[in-house]
C-alpha positions in Angstrom: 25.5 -37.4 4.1 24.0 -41.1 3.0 24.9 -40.2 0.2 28.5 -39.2 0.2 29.0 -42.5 1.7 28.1 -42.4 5.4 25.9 -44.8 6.7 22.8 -44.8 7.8 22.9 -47.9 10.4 25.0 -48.0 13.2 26.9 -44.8 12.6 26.4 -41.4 14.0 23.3 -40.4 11.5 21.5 -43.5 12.6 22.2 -42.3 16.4 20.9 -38.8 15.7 18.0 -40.5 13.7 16.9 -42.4 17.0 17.5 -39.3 19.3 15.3 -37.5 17.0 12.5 -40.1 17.4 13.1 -39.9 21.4 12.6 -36.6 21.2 9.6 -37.2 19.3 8.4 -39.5 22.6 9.0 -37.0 25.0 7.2 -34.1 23.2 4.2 -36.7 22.9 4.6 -37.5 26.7 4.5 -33.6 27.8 1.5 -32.9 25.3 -0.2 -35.9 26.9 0.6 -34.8 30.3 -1.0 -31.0 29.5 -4.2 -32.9 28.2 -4.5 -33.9 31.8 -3.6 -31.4 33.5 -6.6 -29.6 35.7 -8.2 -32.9 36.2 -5.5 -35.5 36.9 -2.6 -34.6 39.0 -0.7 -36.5 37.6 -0.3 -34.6 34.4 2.0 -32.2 35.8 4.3 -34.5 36.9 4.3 -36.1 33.4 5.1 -32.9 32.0 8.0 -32.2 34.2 9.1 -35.8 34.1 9.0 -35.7 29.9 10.4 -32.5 30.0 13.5 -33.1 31.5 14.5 -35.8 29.5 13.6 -34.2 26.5 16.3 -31.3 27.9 19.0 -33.7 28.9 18.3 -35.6 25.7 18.9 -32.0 23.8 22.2 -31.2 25.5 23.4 -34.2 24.9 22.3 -34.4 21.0 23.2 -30.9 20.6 26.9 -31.6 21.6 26.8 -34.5 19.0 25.8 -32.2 16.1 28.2 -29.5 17.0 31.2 -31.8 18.0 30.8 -34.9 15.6 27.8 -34.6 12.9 28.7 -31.0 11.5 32.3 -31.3 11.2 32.1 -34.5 9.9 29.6 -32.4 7.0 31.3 -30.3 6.4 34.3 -32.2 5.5 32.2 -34.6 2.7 31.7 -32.2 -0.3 34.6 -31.3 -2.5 35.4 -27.7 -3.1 33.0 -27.3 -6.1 30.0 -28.7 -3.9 30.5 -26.4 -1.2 30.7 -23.6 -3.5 27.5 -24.3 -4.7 25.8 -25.1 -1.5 26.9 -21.5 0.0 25.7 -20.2 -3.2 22.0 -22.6 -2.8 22.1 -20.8 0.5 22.4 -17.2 0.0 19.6 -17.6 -2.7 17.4 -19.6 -0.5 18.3 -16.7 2.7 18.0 -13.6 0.1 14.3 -15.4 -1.5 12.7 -17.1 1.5 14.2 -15.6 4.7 14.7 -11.8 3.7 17.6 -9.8 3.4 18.9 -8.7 6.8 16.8 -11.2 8.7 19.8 -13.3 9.9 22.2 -10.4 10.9 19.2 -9.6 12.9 18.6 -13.2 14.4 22.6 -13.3 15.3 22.2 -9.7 17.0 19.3 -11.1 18.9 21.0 -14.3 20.1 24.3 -12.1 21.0 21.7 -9.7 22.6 20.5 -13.0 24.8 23.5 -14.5 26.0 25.2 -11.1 27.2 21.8 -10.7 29.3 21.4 -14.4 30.6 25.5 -13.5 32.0 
């Protein structure tokens, strides 16, 4: 995205940037908390207390992504561009991932949700 023209300070890739890096902090803070656990109770509470944020922090970054980030992505390459990145896409999915591997992933998802309801 830098480099169709959207910066990298003080626009919404440098906000993602630093919510990636506090997520970073919060996974370090759980990890640290586990370490301790069984011989400092005070390690659970770390967990719990890094664990939430890192949840609210994911909600909240999530909604970005899916309501400002992506759509503004998808909008920056021309016609051509995108032609060729669906086309980068299915070869890296038919090469790397396996044919059938993300019908199956979506089923499973699809699968989740209508039990979590």
């Amino acid at each position: 995205m830098v480099d169709r023209g959207f910066p990298l300070q003080g626009g919404p890739i440098a906000v993602m940037l630093s919510e990636h890096e506090a997520g970073r902090v919060y996974i370090r803070g759980m990890a640290a908390g586990a370490a301790r656990m069984g011989r400092d109770p005070s390690g659970a509470q770390e967990v719990i207390e890094n664990g939430r944020a890192y949840i609210q922090l994911l909600r909240g970054h999530i909604a970005k992504e899916n309501q400002i980030l992506f759509p503004m992505a998808e909008r920056a390459p021309g016609p051509e561009e995108q032609a060729r990145l669906l086309e980068a896409f299915d070869r890296v999915e038919a090469q790397e991932t396996g044919a059938g591997v993300h019908e199956a992933s979506v089923a499973l998802l699809e699968k989740l949700r209508a039990g979590a309801r």
